[in-house]
C-alpha positions, -999 to 999 in steps of 0.1 A, spaced: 279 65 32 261 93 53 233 96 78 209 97 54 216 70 34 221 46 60 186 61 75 170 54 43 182 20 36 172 14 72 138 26 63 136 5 32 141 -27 57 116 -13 80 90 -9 56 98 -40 41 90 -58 75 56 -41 73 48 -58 40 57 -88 55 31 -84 79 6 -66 58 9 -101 33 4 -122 63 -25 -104 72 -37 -105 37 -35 -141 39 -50 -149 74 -78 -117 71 -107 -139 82 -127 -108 61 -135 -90 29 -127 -60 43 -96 -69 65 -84 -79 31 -87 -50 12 -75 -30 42 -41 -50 37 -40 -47 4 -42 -4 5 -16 -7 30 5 -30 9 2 -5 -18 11 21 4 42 8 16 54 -3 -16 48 35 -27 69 48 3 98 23 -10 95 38 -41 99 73 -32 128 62 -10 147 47 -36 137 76 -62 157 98 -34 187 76 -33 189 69 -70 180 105 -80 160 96 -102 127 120 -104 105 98 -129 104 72 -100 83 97 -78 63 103 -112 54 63 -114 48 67 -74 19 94 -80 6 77 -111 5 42 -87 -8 60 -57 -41 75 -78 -47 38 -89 -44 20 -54 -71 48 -44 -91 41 -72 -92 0 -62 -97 11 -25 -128 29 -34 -141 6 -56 -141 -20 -30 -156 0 -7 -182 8 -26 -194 -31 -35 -187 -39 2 -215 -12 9 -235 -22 -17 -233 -60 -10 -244 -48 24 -275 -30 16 -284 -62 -9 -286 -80 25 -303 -51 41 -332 -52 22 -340 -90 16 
């Protein structure tokens, strides 16, 4: 095993320790918005595992799946954004 290998498989435990987190705070976010926070996050990390493992396996169509994944999580995170901001401007205006 080489440097990088063990760096990456030490990265793949770090990152895992950050979903951890990112599900507890998913869990406890006393917010809508705390919650979908975590949940881009979440889908961040679990895209930087990906890659990682697409690197160490060789395998180039797991970096393909990563992209495809990443467009998606983006495409949730806006559309939460934007009901959060039209929720708000319901309330606004009564």
């Amino acid at each position: 095993m080489n440097l990088f290998t063990a760096a990456a498989y030490i990265a793949i435990v770090m990152i895992s320790i950050s979903i951890l987190l990112t599900l507890i705070r998913f869990i406890k976010g006393p917010t809508l918005p705390d919650r979908v926070i975590s949940l881009d996050v979440f889908s961040a990390n679990l895209l930087a595992i990906l890659a990682i493992y697409s690197v160490l396996a060789e395998e180039k169509a797991y970096l393909n799946v990563a992209l495809i994944m990443s467009l998606i999580a983006f495409v949730g995170t806006m559309t939460f954004a934007y009901y959060l901001v039209q929720k708000r401007n319901k309330y606004k205006d009564d």
